[in-house]
C-alpha positions as CSV (number, residue, x, y, z in Angstrom):
1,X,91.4,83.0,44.0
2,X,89.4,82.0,40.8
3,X,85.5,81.3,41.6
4,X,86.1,78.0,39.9
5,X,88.0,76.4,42.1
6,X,87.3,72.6,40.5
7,X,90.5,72.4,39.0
8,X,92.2,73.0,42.3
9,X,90.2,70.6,44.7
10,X,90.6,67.9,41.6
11,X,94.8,68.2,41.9
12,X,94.6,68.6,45.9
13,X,92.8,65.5,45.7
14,X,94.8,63.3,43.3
15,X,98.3,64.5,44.6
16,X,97.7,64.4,48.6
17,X,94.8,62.3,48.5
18,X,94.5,59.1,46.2
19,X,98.5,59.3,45.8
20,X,98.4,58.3,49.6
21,X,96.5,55.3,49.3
22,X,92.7,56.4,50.2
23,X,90.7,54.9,47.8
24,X,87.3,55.0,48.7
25,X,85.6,56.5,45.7
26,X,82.5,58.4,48.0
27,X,85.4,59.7,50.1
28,X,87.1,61.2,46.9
29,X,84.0,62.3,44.7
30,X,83.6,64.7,48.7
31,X,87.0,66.2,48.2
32,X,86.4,66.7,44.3
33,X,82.6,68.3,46.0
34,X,83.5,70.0,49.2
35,X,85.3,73.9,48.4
36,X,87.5,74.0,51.1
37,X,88.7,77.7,50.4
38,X,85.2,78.6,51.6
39,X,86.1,76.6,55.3
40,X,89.3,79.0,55.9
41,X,89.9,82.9,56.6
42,X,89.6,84.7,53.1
43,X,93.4,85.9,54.0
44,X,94.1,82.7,53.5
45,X,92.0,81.4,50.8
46,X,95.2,81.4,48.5
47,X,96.5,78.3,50.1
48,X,93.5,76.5,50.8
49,X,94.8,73.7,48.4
50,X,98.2,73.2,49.9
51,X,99.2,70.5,51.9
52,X,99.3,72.1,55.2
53,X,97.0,72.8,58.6
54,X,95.6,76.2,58.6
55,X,95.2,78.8,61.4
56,X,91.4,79.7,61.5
57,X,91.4,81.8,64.8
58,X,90.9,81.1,68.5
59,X,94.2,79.1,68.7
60,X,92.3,76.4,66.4
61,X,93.1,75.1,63.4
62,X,91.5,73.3,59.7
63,X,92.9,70.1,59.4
64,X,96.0,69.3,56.4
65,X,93.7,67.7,53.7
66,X,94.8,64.2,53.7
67,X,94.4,64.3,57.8
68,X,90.6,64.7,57.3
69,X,90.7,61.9,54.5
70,X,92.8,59.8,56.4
71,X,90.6,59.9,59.6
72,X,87.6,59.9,57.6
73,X,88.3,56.6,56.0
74,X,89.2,54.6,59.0
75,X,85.7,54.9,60.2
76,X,85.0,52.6,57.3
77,X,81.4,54.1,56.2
78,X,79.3,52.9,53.7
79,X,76.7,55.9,53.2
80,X,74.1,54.6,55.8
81,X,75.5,55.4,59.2
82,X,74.8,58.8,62.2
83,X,78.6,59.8,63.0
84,X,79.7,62.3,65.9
85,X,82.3,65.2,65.0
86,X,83.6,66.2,67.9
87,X,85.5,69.5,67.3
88,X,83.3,71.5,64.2
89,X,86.3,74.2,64.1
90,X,85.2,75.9,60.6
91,X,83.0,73.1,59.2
92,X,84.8,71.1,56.9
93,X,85.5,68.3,57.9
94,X,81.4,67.7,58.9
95,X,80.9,68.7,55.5
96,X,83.2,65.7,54.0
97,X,81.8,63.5,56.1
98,X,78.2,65.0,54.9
99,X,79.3,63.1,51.7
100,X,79.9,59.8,53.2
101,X,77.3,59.5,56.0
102,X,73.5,59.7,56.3
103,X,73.3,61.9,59.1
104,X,76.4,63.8,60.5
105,X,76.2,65.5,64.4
106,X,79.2,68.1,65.0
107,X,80.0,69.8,68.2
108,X,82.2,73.0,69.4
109,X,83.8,74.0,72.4
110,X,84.1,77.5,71.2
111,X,80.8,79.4,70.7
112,X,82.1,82.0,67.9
113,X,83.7,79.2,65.9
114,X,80.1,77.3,66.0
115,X,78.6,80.2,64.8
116,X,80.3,80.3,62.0
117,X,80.3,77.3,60.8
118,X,76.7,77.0,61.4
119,X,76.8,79.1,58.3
120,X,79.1,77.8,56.6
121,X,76.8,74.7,56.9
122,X,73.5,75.6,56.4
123,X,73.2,74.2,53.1
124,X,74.3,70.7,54.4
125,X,70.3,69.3,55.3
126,X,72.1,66.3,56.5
127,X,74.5,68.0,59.4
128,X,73.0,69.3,62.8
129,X,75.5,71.4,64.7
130,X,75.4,71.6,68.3
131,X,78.0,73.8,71.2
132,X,78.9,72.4,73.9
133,X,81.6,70.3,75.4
134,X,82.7,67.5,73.1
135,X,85.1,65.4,75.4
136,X,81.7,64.2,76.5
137,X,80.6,63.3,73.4
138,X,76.5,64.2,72.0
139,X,74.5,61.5,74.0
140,X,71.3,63.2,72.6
141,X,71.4,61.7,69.4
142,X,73.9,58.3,70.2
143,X,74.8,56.1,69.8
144,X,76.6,56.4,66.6
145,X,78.1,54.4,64.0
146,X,81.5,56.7,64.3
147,X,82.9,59.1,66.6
148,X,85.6,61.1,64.8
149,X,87.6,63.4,67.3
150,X,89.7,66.5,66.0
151,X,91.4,67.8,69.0
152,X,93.8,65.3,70.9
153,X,92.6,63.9,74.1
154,X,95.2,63.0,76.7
155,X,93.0,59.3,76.4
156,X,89.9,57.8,74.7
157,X,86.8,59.2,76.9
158,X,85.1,56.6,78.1
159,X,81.8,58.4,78.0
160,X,82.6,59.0,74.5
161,X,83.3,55.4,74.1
162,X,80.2,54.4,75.3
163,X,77.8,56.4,72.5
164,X,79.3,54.0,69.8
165,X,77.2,51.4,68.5
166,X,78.6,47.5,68.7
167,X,80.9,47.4,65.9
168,X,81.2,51.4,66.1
169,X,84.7,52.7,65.3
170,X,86.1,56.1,67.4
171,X,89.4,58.0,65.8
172,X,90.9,60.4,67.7
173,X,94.3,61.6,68.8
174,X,96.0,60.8,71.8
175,X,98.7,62.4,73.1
176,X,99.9,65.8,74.7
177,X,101.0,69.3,73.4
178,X,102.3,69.2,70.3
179,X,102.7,65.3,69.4
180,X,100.5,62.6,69.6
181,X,99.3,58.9,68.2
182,X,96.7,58.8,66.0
183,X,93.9,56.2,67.6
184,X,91.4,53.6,66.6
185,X,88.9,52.2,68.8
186,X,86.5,49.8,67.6
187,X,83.2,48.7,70.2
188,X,82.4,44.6,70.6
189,X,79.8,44.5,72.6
190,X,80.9,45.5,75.9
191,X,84.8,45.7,75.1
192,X,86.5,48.0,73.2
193,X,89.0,47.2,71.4
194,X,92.8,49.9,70.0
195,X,94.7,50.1,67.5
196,X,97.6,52.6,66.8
197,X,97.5,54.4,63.3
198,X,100.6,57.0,62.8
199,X,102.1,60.0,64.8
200,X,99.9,63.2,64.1
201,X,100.1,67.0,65.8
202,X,96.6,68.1,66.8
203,X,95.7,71.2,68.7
204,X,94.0,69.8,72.2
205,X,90.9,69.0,73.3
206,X,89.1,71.3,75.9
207,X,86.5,70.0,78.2
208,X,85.9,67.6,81.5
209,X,87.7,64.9,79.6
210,X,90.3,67.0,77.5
211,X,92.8,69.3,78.4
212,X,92.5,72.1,81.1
């Protein structure tokens, strides 16, 4: 792959991005930013701008493009807000949302994946990356603005749930092997309220509140 890879992120992010309806011009100056072939296996590199999911190793996967725009932008951030990544995989979806939040926390299950995207991160002042298990959540630095949640969860944790701030939004997916539902959860006060987004195919979330 050519070291200028501009022209490639700019018609990834026009043709699966913004021709799906995200909008949110922070959200699409990250994409245009972010070099996503640097987030994947360098066998891979040559697809980094297609519009798939990605193996990375340890049964785990980097999110199809629009999937991390799409989750991204239903958090609703306006530049000023701590969000939780739970899930860090290879890094780059904490480095989109390094773009679009003040202070980013990511964690991973796997301790070689968190390695490397320690890394891969290091130049991001505004991420801290922790290991550890995700399904209940980062309470060292809640609560948080948004919880973002890349592994599907057979429900919403509710001690995940409970590091949002009032007005907080969580996204995750819900749902077994395979297929599941794509889920908002937004926090008033002490209740919490769902929506249901779209159908979406998530490797699963390990942990006390995820998957055995």
């Amino acid at each position: 792959m050519n070291n200028d890879t501009s022209l490639e992120r700019h018609q990834m992010t026009v043709r699966q991005i913004q021709a799906r309806g995200i909008r949110n011009p922070r959200l699409i100056q990250a994409f245009e930013s972010v070099p996503r072939h640097l987030f994947v296996p360098e066998e891979l590199r040559h697809l980094a701008y297609e519009d798939n999911a990605l193996p990375v190793g340890s049964d785990q996967t980097i999110s199809q493009p629009y999937m991390v725009a799409l989750m991204t932008d239903l958090l609703n951030l306006e530049g000023d807000e701590r969000v939780l990544e739970i899930g860090t995989g290879t890094g780059y979806q904490a480095a989109i949302l390094s773009h679009v939040a003040k202070e980013v926390h990511t964690i991973e299950f796997i301790d070689a994946l968190a390695a490397d995207a320690r890394l891969r991160l290091k130049d991001y002042k505004n991420i801290e990356c922790h290991v550890g298990d995700g399904s209940i959540g980062w309470p060292e630095a809640a609560p948080y603005d948004g919880i973002l949640v890349t592994a599907a969860a057979p429900r919403a944790p509710k001690a995940v749930l409970d590091q949002l701030k009032v007005g907080g939004k969580l996204v995750l997916p819900v749902g077994g092997e395979g297929y599941q539902m794509l889920e908002v959860w937004t926090r008033s006060g002490d209740r919490f309220e769902r929506r249901v987004e779209i159908g979406v195919a998530f490797v699963l979330l390990r942990g006390k509140y995820g998957w055995t």
